[in-house]
ChimeraX commands (.cxc) that place a marker at each C-alpha (Angstrom):
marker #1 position 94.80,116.87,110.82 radius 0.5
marker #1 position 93.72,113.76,109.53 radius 0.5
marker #1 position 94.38,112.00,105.90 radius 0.5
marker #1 position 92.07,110.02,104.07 radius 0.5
marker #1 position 93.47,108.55,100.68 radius 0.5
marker #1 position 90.53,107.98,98.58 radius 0.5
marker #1 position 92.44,105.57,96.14 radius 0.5
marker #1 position 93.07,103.22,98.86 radius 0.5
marker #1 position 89.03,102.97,99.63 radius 0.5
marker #1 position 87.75,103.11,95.51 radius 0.5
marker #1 position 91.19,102.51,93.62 radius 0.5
marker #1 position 91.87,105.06,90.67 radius 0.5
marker #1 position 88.10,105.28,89.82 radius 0.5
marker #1 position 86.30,107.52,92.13 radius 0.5
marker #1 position 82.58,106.84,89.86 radius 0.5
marker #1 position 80.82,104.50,92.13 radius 0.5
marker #1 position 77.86,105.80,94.96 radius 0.5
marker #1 position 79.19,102.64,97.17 radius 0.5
marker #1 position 82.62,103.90,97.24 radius 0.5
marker #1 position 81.64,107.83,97.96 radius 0.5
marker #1 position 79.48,106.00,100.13 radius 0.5
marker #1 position 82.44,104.50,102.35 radius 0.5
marker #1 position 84.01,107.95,101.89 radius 0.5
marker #1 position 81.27,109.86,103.51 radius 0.5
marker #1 position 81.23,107.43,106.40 radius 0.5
marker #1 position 84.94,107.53,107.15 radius 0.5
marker #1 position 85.09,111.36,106.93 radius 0.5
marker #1 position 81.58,111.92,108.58 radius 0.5
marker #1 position 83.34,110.18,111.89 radius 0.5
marker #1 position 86.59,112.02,111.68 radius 0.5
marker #1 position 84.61,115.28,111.55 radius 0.5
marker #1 position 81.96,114.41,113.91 radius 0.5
marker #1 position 84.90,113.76,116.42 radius 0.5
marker #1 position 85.96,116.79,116.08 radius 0.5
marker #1 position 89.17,116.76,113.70 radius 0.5
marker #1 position 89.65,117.99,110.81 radius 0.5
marker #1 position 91.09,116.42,107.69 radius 0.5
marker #1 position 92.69,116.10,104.08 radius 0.5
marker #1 position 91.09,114.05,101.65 radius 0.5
marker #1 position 93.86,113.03,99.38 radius 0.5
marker #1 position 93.31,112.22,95.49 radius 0.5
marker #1 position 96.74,110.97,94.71 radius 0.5
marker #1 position 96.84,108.39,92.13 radius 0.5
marker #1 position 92.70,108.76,91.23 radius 0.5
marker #1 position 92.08,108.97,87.53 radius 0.5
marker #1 position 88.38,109.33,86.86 radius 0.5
marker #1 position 86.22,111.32,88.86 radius 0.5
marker #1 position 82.26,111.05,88.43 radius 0.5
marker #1 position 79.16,112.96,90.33 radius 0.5
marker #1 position 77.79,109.51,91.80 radius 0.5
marker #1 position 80.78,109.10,93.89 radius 0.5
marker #1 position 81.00,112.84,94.95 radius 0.5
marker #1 position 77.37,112.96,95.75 radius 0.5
marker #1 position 77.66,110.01,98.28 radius 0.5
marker #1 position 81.25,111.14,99.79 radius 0.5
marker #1 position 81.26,115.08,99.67 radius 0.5
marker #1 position 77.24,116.02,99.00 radius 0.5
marker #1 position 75.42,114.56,101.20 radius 0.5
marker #1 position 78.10,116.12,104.16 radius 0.5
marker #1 position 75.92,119.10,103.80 radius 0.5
marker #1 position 72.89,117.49,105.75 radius 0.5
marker #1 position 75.33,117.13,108.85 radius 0.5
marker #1 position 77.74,120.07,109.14 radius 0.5
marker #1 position 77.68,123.44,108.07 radius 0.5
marker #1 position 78.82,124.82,104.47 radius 0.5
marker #1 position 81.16,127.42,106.03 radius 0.5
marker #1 position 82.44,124.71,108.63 radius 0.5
marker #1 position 83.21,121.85,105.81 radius 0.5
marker #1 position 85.16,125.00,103.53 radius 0.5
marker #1 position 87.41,126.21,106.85 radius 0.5
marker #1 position 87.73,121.74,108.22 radius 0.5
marker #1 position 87.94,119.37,104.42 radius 0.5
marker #1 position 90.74,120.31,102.23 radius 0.5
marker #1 position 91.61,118.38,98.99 radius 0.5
marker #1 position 94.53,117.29,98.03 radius 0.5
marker #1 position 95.84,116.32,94.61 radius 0.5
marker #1 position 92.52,116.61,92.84 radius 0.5
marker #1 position 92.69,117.27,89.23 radius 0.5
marker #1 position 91.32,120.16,87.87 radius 0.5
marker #1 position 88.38,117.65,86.11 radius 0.5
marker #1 position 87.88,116.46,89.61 radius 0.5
marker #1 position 87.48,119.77,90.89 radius 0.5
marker #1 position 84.72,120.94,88.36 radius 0.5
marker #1 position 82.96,117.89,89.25 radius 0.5
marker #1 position 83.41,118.40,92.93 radius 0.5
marker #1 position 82.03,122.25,91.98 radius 0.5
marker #1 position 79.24,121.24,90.54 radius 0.5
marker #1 position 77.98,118.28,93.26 radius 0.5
marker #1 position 78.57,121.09,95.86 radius 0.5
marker #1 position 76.44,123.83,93.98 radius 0.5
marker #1 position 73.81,121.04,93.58 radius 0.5
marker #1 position 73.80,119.68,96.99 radius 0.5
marker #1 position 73.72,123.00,98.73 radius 0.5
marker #1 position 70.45,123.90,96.85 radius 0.5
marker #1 position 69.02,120.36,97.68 radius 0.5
marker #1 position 69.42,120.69,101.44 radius 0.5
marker #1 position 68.54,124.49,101.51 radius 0.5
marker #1 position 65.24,123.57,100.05 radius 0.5
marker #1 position 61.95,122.53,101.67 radius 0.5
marker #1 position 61.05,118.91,102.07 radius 0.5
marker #1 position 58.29,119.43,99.58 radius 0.5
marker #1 position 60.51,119.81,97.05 radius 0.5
marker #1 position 62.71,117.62,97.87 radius 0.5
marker #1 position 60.16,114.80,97.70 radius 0.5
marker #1 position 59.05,115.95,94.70 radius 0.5
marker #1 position 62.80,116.01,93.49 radius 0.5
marker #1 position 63.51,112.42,94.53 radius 0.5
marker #1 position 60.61,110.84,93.18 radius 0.5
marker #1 position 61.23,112.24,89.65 radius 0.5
marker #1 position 64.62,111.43,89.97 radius 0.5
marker #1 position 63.46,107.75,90.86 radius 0.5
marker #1 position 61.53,107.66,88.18 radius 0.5
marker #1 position 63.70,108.30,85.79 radius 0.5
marker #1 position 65.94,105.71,86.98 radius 0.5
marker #1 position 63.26,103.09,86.51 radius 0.5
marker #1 position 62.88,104.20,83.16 radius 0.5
marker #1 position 66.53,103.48,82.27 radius 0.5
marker link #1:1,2 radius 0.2
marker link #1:2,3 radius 0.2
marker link #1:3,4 radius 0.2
marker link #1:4,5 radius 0.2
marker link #1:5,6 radius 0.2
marker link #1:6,7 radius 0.2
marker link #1:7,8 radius 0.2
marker link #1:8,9 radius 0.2
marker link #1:9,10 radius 0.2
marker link #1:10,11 radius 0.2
marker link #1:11,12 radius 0.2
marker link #1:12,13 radius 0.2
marker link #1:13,14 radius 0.2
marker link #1:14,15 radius 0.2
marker link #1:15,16 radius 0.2
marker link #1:16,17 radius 0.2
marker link #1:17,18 radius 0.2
marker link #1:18,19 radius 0.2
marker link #1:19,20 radius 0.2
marker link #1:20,21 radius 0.2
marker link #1:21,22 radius 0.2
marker link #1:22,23 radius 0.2
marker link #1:23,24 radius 0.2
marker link #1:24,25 radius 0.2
marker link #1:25,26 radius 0.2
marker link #1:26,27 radius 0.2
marker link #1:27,28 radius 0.2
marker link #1:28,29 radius 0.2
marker link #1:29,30 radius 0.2
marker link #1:30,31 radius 0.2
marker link #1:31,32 radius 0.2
marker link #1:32,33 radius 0.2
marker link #1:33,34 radius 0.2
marker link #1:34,35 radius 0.2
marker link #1:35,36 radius 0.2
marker link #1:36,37 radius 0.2
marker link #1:37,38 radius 0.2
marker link #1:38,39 radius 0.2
marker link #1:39,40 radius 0.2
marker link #1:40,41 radius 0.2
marker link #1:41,42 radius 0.2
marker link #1:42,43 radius 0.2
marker link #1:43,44 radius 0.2
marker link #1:44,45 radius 0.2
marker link #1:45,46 radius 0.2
marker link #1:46,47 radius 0.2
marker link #1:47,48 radius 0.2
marker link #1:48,49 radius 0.2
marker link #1:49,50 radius 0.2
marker link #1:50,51 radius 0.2
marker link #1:51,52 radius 0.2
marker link #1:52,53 radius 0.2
marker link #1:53,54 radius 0.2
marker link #1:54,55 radius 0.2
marker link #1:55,56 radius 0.2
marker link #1:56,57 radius 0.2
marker link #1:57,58 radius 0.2
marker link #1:58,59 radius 0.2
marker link #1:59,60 radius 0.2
marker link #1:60,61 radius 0.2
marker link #1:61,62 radius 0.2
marker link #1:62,63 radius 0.2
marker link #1:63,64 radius 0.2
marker link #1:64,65 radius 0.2
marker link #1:65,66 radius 0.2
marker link #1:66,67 radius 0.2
marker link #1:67,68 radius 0.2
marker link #1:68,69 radius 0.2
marker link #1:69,70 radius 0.2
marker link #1:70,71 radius 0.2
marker link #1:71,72 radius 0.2
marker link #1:72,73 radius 0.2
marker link #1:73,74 radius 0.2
marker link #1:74,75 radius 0.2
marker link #1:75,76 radius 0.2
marker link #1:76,77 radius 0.2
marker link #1:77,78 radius 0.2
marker link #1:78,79 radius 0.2
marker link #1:79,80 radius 0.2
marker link #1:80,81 radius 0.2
marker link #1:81,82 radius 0.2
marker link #1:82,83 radius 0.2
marker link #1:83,84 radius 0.2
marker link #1:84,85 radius 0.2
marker link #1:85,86 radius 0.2
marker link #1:86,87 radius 0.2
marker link #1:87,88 radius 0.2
marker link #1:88,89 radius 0.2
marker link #1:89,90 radius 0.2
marker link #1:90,91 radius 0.2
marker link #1:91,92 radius 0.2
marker link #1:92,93 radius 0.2
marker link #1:93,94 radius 0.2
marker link #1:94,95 radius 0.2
marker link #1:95,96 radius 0.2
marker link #1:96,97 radius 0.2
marker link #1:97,98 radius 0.2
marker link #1:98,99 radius 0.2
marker link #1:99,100 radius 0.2
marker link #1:100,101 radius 0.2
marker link #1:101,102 radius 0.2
marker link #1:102,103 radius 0.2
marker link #1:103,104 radius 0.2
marker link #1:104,105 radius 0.2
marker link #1:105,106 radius 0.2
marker link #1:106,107 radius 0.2
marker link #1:107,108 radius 0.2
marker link #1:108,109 radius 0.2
marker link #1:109,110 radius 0.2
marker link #1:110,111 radius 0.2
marker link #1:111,112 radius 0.2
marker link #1:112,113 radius 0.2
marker link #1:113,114 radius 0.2
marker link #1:114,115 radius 0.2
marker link #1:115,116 radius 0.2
marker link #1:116,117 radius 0.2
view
């Protein structure tokens, strides 16, 4: 089993999309390959859905929900980083099990709103 220790890629923030986004890519390849593999939290101190959504969400687009539960484990992830965590994977799950109609129509409003800000 392989270990990936998250505070080594975003430090003791895990907030930012870029550094769920270097999450997702290391972890995509380990479980592509074939392995499976603990994602350590040790020493992370703020957990936010931006950086869940790009390591742990978008997962869901290439593997199988059932496959990630049995193949990811987390390790020292505080109980506010597991609510988080809950709440990306509820999300995600209903994005990808929808149809690309709504999913357009779900990322353009979401864009928009963004431009607003």
């Amino acid at each position: 089993m392989s270990l990936v220790k998250v505070l080594e890629i975003s430090g003791e923030n895990a907030v930012a999309q870029e550094d769920g986004q270097k999450v997702y890519e290391r972890i995509r390849e380990l479980l592509k390959s074939g392995q499976d593999l603990q994602l350590d939290f040790q020493g992370v101190k703020i957990f936010a859905s931006p950086f869940f959504n790009a390591a742990i969400g978008q997962l869901l687009k290439d593997f199988d929900a059932d496959d990630l539960n049995r193949r990811l484990k987390f390790e020292h992830l505080s109980l506010v980083g597991q609510e988080v965590l809950k709440k990306v994977n509820e999300n995600s799950k209903r994005y990808f099990s929808s149809s690309e109609a709504f999913k357009k129509a779900q990322t353009e409003v979401i864009g928009n709103l963004a431009r607003k800000l």
